[in-house]
Backbone as CSV, one residue per row, in Angstrom:
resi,resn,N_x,N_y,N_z,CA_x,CA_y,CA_z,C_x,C_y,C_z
1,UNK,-3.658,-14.140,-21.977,-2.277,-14.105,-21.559,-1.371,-13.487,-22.619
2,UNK,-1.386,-13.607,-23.927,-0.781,-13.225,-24.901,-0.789,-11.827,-24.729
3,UNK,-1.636,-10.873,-24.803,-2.313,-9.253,-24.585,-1.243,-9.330,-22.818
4,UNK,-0.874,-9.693,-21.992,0.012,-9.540,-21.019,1.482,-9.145,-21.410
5,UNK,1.750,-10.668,-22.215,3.297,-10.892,-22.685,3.353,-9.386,-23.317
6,UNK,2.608,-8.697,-24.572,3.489,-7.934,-25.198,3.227,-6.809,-24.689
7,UNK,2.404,-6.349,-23.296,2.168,-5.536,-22.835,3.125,-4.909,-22.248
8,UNK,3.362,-6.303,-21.269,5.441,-6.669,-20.698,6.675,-6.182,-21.327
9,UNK,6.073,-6.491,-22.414,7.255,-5.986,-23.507,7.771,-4.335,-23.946
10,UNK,6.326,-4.146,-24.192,6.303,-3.026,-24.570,6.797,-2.038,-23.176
11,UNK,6.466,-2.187,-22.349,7.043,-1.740,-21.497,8.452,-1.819,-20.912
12,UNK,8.734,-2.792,-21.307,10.179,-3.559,-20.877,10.792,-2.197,-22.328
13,UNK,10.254,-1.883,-23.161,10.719,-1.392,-24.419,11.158,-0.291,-23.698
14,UNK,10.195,0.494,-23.385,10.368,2.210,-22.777,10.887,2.420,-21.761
15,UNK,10.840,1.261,-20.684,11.841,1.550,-19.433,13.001,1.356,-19.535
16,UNK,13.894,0.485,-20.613,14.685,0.116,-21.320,15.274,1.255,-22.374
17,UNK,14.403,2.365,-22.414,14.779,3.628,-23.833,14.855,4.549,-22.548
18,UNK,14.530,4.583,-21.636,14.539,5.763,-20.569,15.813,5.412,-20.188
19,UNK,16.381,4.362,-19.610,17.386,3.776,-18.611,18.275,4.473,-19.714
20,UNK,18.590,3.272,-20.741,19.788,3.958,-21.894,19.805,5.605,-22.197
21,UNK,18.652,6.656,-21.985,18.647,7.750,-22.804,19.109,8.737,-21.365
22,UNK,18.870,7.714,-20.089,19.620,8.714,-18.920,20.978,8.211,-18.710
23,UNK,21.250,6.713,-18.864,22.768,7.038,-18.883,23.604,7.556,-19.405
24,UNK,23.036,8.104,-20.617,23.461,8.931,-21.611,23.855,10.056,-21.808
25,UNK,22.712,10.693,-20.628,22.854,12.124,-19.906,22.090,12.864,-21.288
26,UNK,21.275,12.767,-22.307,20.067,12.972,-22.957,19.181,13.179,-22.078
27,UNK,18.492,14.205,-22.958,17.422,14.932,-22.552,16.176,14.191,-23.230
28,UNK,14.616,13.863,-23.214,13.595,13.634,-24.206,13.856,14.528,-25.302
29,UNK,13.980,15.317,-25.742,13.821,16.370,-26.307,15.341,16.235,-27.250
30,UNK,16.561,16.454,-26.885,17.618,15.574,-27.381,17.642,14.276,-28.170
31,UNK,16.802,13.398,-27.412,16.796,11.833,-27.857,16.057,12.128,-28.982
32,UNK,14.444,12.946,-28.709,13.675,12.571,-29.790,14.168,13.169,-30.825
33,UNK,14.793,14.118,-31.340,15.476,14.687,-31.717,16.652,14.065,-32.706
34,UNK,17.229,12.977,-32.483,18.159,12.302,-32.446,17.767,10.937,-33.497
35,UNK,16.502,10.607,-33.388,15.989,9.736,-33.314,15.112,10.232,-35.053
36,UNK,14.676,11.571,-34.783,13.800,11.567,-35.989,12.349,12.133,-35.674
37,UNK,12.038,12.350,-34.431,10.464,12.874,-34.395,10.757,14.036,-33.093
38,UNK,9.651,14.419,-32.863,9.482,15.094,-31.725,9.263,14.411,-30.745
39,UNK,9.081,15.503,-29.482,9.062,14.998,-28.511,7.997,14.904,-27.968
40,UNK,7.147,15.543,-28.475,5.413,15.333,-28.289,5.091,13.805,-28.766
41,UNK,5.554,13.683,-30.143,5.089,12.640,-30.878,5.457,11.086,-29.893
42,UNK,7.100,11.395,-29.195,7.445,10.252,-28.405,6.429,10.198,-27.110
43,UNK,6.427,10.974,-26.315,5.310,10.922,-25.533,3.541,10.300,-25.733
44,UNK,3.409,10.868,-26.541,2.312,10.178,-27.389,2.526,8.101,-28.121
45,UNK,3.730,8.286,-28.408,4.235,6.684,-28.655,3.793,5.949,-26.787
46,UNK,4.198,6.429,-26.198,4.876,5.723,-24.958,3.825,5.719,-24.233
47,UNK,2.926,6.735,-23.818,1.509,6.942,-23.340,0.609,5.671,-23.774
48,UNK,0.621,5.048,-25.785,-0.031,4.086,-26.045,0.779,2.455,-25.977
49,UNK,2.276,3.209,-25.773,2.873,1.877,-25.716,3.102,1.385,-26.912
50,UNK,3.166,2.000,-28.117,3.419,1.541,-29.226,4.380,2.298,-29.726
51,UNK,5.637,1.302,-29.999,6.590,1.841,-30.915,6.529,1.083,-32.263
52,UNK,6.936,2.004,-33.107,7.167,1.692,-34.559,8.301,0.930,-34.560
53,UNK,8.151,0.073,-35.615,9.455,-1.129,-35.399,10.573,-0.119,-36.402
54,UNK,10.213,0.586,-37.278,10.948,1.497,-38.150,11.622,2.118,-37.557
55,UNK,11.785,2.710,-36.154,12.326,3.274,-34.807,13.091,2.669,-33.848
56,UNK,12.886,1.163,-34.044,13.797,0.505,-33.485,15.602,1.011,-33.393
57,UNK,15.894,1.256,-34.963,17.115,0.304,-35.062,17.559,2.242,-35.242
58,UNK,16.985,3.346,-35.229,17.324,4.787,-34.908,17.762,4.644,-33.613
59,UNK,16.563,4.022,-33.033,17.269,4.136,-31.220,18.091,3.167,-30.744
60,UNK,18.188,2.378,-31.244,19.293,1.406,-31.018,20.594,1.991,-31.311
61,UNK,20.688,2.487,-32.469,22.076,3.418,-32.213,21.988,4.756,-31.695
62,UNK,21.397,5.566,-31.370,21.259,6.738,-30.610,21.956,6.443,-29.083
63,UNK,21.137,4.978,-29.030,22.082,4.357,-27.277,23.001,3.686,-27.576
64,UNK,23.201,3.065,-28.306,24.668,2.609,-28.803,24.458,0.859,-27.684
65,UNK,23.318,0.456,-28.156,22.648,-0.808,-27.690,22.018,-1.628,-28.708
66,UNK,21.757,-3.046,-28.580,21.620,-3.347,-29.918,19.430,-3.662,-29.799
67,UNK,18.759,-3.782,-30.778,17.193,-3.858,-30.553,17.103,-5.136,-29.630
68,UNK,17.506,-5.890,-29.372,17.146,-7.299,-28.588,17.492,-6.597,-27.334
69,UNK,18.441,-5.983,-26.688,18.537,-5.136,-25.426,16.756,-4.213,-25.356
70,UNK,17.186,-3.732,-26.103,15.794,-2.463,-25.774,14.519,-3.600,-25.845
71,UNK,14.060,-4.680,-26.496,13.023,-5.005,-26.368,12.866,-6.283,-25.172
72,UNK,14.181,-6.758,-24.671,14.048,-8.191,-23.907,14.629,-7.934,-22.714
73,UNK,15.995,-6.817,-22.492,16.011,-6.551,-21.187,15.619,-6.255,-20.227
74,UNK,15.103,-6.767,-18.884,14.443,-5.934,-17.691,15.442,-5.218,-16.638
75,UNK,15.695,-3.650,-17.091,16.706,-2.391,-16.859,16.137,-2.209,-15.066
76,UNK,15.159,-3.110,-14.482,15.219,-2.439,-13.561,15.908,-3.468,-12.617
C-alpha cells in the first residue's frame, strides 16, 4: 500500500505542474526553461514519475503556488 500512496502522489505532483503551467498559458518548453532544465529532461522526470525535491521550490514559484499545492492537491 505504501508503493500506491506515493505513486498517488507523484502523480497528484505532475497533474498538479500541468494544471498550474496551463493556466499560465506556458508552454513545456517555456516552463522547463523557467525552471532550469530542458524539456526532454522534464519529460523524462514525468515518464518515471520522479521529481527532484531540489525542483520543487523552482516550480513552485514559476506557478506562483506554494510546494504543499503541487504535491497534495487533486487539480482534477
Amino acid at each position: 500500500m505504501k508503493g500506491r500512496r506515493n505513486l498517488s502522489s507523484k502523480s497528484n505532483l505532475f497533474r498538479n505542474i500541468d494544471h498550474k503551467r496551463r493556466d499560465k498559458d506556458m508552454t513545456l518548453e517555456e516552463f522547463s526553461k523557467a525552471i532550469g532544465i530542458d524539456k526532454k529532461t522534464f519529460f523524462n522526470l514525468e515518464k518515471k514519475g520522479d521529481m527532484p525535491a531540489t525542483l520543487l521550490i523552482p516550480i513552485s514559484r514559476v506557478l506562483d503556488c506554494s510546494v504543499d499545492y503541487l504535491l497534495w492537491t487533486d487539480a482534477d
